[in-house]
N, C-alpha and C positions, 0 to 999 in steps of 0.2 A: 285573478283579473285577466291574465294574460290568456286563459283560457275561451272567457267571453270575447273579448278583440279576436282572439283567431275564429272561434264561431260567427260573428259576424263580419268579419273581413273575409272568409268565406263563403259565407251568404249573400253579399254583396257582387262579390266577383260573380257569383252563378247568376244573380237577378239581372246586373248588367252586361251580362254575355248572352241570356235567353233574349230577354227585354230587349229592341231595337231602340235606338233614339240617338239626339244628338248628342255629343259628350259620351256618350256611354263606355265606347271603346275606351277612354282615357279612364273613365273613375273604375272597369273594370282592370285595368293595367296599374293603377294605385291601389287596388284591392287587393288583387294578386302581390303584387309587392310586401304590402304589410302581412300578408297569407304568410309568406316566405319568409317573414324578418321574424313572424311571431312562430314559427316553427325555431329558426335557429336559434330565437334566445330560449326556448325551452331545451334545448338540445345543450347547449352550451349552458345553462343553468343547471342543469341533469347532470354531466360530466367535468365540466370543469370548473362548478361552483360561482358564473356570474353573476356580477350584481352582491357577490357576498366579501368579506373577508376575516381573518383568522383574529380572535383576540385570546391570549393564555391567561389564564390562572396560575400562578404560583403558590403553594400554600407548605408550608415549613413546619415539619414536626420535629420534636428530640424523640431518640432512638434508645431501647434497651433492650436487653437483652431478649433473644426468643426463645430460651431454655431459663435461667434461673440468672438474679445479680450476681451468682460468683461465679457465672461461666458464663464469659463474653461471643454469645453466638448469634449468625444471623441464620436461619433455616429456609431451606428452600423444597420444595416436590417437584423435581425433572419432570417436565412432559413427553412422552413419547419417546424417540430414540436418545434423550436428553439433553439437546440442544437448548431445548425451552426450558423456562424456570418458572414458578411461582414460586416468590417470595412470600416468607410468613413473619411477619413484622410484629411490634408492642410499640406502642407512641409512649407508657408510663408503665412501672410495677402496677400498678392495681388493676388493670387491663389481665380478666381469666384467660379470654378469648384472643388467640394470633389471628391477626389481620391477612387478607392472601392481595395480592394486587391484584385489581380488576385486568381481563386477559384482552380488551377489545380494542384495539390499536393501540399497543402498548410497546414501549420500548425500555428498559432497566441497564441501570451502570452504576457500578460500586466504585469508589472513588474513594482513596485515603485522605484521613483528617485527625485532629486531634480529638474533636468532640462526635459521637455519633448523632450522625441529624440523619433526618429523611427529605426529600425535597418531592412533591407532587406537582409538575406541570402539565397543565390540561388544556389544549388549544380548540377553539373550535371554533364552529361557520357561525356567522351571524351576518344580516343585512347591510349591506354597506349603506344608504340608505333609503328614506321614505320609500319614493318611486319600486325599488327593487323589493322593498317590505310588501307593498299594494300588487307590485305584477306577481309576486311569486311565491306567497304567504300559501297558496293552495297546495306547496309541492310540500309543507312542515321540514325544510330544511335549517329551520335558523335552532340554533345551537347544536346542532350537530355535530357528533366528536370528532375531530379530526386527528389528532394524536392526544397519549397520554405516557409524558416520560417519568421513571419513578428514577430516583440519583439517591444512591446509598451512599454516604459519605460515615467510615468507619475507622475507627483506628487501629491500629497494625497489632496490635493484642488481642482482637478480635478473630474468630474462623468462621467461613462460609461452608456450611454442610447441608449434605439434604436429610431429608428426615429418615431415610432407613437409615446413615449412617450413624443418625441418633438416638435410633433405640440398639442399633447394636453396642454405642456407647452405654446406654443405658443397662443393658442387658450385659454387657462385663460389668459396672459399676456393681449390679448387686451381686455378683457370683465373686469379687473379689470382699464385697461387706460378709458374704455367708462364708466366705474363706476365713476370716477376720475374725466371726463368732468362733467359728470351730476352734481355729486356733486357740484364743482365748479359753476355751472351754476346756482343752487337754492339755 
């Protein structure tokens, strides 16, 4: 909508700037004006989200393991020089499939506790209201993510490993089983 008003708050200005008459100079001086108001609130709607504001999702899962129930782990695959994480999660055992955090404005923090929970908070833009809905419904900024925090809360029995370091776990586990056959064997 805010597009139409600037189209024709510009169309105007031009009609009565050509056009001579009386009044003209004035409603082409209130044309211009809205020309200008309708530029900055797309500018300012663009950058710093007006007219909108943040509501969070919080949504709480329990945690188990991401390797087996008798090995309390949580896994993770370093990004790049390994500052970054992707977390690999289970909400339940019957879960084949490790879950990875979504990577898109994302922020993660592991936090001790007695029970392991997950916590998903997800904030994002939405219209603050009506008016701002009708001027700017054209730009599809309403629900738009703004952040998404993942809050590991685990308890201190629990290890934080990435995944190569758990096939190399994996990969002694069974050269000490095939030690173990031998053994047994002679």
């Amino acid at each position: 909508m805010i597009i139409i008003v600037l189209i024709l708050a510009a169309l105007l200005f031009i009609y009565f700037n050509v056009i001579p008459g009386k009044g003209h100079t004035f409603a082409a001086w209130i044309s211009l004006i809205v020309t200008s108001l309708c530029i900055l609130g797309i500018v300012a709607h663009d950058y710093n989200h007006w007219g909108m504001k943040t509501e969070t999702q919080t949504v709480n899962h329990s945690l188990v393991s991401s390797a087996t129930p008798n090995l309390p782990l949580l896994l993770y695959r370093p990004l790049g020089n390994g500052t970054e994480k992707i977390y690999l999660y289970k909400t339940n055992d019957s879960q084949k499939k490790l879950k990875a955090i979504k990577l898109d404005k994302v922020s993660t923090k592991i936090n001790h506790s007695k029970k392991p929970t997950l916590q998903i908070k997800t904030t994002r833009y939405v219209y603050s209201d009506n008016f701002s809905k009708i001027m700017f419904s054209v730009f599809g900024h309403n629900n738009e993510l703004k952040q998404r925090k993942y809050i590991f809360a685990i308890p201190s029995n629990w290890k934080v490993i990435s995944t190569k370091d758990m096939q190399k776990l994996q990969k002694q586990m069974r050269e000490r089983m095939q030690a173990r056959k031998v053994a047994v064997l002679h």
